[in-house]
C-alpha positions as a printed Julia matrix, in Angstrom:
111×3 Matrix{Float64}:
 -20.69   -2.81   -3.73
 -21.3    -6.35   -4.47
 -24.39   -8.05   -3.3
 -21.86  -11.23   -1.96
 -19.21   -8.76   -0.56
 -20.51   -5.15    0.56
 -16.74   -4.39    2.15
 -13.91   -2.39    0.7
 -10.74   -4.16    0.49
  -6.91   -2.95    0.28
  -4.87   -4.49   -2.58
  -2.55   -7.64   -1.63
   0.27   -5.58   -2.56
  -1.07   -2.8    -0.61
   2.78   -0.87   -0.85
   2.93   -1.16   -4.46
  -0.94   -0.12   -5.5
  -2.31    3.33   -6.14
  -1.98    5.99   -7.83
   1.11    7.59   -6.61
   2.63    4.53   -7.81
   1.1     4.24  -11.26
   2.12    8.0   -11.8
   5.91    7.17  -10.77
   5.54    4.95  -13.25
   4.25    6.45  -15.95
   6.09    9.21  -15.79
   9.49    7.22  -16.04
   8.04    4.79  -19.0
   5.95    7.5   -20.39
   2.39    5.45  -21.02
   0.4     4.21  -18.56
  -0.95    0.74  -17.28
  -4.36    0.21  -17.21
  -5.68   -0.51  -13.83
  -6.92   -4.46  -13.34
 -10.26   -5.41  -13.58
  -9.96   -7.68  -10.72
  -7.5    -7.63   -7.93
  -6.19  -10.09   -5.4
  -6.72   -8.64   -1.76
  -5.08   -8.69    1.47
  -7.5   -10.8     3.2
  -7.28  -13.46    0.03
 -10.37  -12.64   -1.68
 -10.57  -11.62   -5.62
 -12.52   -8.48   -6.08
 -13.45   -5.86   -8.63
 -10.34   -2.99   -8.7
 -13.51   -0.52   -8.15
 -13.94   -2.19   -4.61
 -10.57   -1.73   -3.21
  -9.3     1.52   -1.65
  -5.68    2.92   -0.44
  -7.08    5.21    2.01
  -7.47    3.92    5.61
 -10.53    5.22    6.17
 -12.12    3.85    3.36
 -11.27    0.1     4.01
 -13.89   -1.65    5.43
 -12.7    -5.33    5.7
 -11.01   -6.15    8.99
  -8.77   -8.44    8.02
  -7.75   -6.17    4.69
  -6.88   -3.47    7.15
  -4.58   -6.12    9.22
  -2.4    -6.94    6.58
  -2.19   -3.65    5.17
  -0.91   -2.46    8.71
   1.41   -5.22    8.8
   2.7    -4.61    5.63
   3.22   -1.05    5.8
   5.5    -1.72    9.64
   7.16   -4.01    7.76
   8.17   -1.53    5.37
   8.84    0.87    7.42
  11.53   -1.49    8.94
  13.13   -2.41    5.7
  13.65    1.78    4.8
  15.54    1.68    8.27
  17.34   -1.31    8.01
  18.05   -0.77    4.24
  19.42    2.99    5.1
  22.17    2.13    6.67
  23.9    -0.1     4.26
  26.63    1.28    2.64
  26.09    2.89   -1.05
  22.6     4.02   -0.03
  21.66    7.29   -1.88
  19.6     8.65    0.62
  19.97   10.52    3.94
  19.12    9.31    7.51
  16.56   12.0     7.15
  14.85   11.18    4.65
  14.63    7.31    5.43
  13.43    8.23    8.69
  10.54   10.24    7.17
   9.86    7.87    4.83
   9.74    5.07    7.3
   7.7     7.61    9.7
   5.1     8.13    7.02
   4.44    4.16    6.71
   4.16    3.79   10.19
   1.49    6.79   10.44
   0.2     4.29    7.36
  -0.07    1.62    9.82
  -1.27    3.04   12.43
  -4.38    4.51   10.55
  -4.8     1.02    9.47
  -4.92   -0.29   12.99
  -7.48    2.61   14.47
């Protein structure tokens, strides 16, 4: 924790960070980012990486945990909406659990 800032923050791009994403990634470059030293956050601030957290019940900044449960019901709608266009590659099934797991997402953001 900083002496200025004490909370834990989500990533601005709160969809796209962690490390289930870095793996996907890795795995289909084969070699690995290295993770920032400094991140921009959901409630605008710039913070160390090591003071930022994926996991709802980590996040202590209120307005962090807003836009990451914004974000993530946002998402949730584009899976839908994005499902049913033609050409998709996925079921109805599995956009509907993938949609259902962002909105459990959002809703532990919002408790």
């Amino acid at each position: 924790m900083t002496e200025t800032d004490p909370h834990i923050h989500v990533e601005q791009r709160v969809i796209e960070a962690g490390a289930a994403v870095r793996n996907m990634i890795a795995s289909t470059l084969g070699r690995a980012g290295d993770a920032p030293a400094v991140v921009s956050t959901g409630c605008g601030r710039q913070v160390p990486y090591a003071m930022t957290s994926p996991h709802p019940e980590k996040v202590t900044c209120l307005a962090c945990r807003e836009h990451a449960h914004r974000q993530y019901l946002r998402s949730a709608d584009q899976i839908e909406r994005l499902s049913r266009m033609p050409g998709v590659n996925i079921t109805s099934d599995q956009a509907a659990k993938s949609a259902e797991w962002h909105r459990d997402l959002a809703r532990r953001f919002s408790g």
